[in-house]
N, C-alpha and C positions, 0 to 999 in steps of 0.2 A: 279375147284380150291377150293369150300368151303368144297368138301368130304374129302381133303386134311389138310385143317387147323387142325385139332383135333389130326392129328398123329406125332410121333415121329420130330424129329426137320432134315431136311434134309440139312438145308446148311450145306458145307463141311469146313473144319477150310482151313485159308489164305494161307497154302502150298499147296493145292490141285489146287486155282484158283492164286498163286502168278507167273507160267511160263506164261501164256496167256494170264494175266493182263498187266503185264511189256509190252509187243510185241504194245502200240501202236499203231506202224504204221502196221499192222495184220490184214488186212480187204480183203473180195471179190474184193471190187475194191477199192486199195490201191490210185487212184489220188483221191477218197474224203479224206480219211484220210490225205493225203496230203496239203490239201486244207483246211481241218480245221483247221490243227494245224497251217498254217500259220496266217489265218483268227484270228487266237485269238491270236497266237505272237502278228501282228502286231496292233490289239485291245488293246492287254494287254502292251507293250513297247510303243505306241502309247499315249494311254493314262495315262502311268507312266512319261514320259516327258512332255506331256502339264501339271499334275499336280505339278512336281519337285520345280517351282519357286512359287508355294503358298505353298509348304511344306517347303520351306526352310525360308518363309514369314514367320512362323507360330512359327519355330522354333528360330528366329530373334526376334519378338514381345517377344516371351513368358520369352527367356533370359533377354531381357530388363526388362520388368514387376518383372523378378527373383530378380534382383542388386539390384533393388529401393525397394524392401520389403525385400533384405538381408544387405541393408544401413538401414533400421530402425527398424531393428532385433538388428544388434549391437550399435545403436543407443538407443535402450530401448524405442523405443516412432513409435510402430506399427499405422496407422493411412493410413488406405483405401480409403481416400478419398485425399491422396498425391500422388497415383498413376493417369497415366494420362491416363484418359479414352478411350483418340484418339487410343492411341497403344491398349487397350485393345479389340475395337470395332475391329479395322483393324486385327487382331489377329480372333475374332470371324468370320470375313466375310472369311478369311481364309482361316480357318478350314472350313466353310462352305462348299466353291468352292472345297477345295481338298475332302470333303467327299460327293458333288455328281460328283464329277469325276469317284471318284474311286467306287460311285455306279451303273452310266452308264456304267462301263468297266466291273463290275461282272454282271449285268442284262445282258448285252448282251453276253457275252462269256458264260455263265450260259445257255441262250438257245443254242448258236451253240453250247457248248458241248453235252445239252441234246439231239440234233439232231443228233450228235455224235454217243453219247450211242444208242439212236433206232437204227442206221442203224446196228450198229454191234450185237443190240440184232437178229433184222431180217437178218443179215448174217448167225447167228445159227439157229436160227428157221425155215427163209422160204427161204431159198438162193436163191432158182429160181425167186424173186420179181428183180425187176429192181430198177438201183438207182432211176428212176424220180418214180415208185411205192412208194418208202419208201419216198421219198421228198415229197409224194402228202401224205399221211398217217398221216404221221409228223405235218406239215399243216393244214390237216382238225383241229387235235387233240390241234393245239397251243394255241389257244386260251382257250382252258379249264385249259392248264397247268398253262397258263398264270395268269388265276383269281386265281387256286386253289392256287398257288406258292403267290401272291403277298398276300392273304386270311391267311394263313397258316404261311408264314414268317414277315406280321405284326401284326398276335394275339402273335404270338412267341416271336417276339421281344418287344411284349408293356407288358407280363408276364414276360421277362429277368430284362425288365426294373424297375418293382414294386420288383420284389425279391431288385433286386441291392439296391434300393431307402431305401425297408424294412431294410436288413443288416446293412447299414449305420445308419439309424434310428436307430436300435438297441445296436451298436457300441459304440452310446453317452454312453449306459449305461451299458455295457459288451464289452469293444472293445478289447478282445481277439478272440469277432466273426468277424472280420471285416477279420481273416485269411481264412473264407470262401470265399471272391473275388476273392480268388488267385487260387482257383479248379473250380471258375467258369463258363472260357472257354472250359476247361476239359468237364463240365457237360451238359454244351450248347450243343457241339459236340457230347455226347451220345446220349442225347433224340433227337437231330435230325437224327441220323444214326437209330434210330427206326421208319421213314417215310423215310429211305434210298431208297424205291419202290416206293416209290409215283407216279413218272411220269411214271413209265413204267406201272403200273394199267391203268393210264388213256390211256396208248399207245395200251397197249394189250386186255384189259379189259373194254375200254369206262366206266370205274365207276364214278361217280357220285362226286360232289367235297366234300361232305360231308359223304359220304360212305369212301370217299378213306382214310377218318380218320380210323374209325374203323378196314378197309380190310388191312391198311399196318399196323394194331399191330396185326392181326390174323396169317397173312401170317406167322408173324415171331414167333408166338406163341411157345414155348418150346427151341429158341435160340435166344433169343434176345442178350444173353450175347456174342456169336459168331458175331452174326452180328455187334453189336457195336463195339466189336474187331476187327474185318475184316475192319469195316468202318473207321477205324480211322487210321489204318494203312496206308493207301495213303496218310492222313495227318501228321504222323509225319513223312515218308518218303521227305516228301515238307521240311520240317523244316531241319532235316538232310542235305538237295540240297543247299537249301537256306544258309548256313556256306560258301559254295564256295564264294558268294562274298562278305564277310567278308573285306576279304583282298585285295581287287580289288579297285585298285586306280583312277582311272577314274569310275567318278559317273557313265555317261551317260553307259559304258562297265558291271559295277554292275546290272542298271536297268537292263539291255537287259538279264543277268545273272539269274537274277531272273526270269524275265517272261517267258525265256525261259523253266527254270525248271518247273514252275509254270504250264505252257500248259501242260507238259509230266505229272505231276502230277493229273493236271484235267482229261486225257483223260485215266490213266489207274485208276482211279475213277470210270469212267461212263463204263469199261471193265469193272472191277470186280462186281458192280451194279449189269451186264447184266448177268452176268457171276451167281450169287447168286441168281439172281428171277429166274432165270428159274429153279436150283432146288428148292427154295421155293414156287413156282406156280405147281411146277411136270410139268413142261414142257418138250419133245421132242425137244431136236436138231437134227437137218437135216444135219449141213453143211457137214457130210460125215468125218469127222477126229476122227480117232480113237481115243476111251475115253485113257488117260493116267493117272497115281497116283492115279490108282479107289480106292486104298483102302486107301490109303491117307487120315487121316478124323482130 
């Protein structure tokens, strides 16, 4: 792999790996794939309903809290301390409960996708492995993923959180910069699609949790601008999905609408992932299908 780093940029642009991506459910043995995607529907719709009645808590308090400080807006006589605390607490515990909901339901779907992903990377790679082979593999490897991912995505998020806190800062006194918050999911999502390999080094490669910094910006050395485009591409595909229930009248039919989509999105994710390290590591596929849109780039 590292004779590799130095040359020419080998991922292929998003038409090359977008027919083999889409296909999902396209695995060796199609009843895992099966079994994931239920396994996270019913994680992801699961736990969008036990959180529905503290999101709508939240949205309840916050209206109220809105009226009483838009009564004495037009009132001319703002005064923060006429607001009533109880709703603002109950408001805060809220938010709380609905955001470690919704962060038990991405940690764990976040691994059984990346479970996901490996197996279909070792469908290319080593087909003749068995599924309990790739489940014991996976396994050994989890717990590495485990620290480097929790390691990795709370330096990330407590650096999101100082820019954010900085900008603001700054805004008091140039608040034309304050229109940089609004690119800054955008920019979130780039620099993370630049550790887009992360777990598959640790899967393939046993690298090291502090190596695997360096090795997933070498890997991508000469296309990172490919890569971030390819990686963000399953995400605004999700946004696109997510309009269908827009207009869908029944809540509980919306959630399921979404999570739905939401899984299909995840799992042709952790495809295309598998689908780009392997030409950015110059890896060999096995599974015996003929290459298709070779010149496709």
């Amino acid at each position: 792999m590292d004779k590799q780093q130095g040359k020419q940029c080998r991922v292929k642009s998003i038409f090359f790996y977008l027919k083999e991506s889409l296909k999902f459910y396209d695995v060796d043995k199609p009843t895992v794939a099966q079994i994931v995607f239920i396994l996270i529907l019913a994680i992801m719709f699961g736990g969008y309903i036990i959180a529905r009645p503290y999101t709508e808590d939240v949205f309840l308090y916050y209206e109220q809290i809105s009226v009483s400080l838009m009564e004495q807006v037009e009132a001319r006589s703002v005064d923060f301390s006429l607001i009533n605390m109880e709703i603002v607490y109950k408001m805060l515990e809220s938010t709380m409960m609905v955001l470690a909901i919704y962060a038990v339901i991405k940690a764990i779907t976040y691994i059984i996708a990346t479970y996901y992903g490996a197996f279909y990377f070792y469908s290319l790679t080593d087909p003749d492995t068995t599924s309990a082979q790739r489940t014991v593999i996976f396994l050994k490897k989890l717990a590495k993923i485990i620290i480097f991912n929790l390691m990795f995505y709370g330096i990330f998020a407590l650096i999101v959180f100082l820019i954010f806190m900085l900008t603001v800062f700054i805004a008091f006194f140039f608040p034309a910069i304050i229109a940089i918050t609004t690119f800054l999911p955008i920019i979130v999502l780039a620099v993370d699609m630049l550790f887009i390999f992360k777990n598959l080094l640790i899967i393939e490669f046993d690298t090291g949790i502090f190596k695997n910094l360096k090795v997933s910006l070498d890997i991508t050395k000469g296309c990172k601008k490919r890569v971030i485009f390819n990686g963000l591409w399953p995400h605004f595909l999700g946004l696109i999905l997510s309009t269908f229930a827009i207009d869908v009248q029944n809540p509980i039919l919306a959630l399921f609408i979404v999570a739905f989509f939401e899984v299909i999105v995840l799992l042709i994710f952790q495809r295309l992932t598998s689908l780009m390290f392997i030409d950015a590591a110059s890896l060999e596929r096995k599974d015996k299908k003929p290459e298709k849109n070779k010149d496709v780039e």
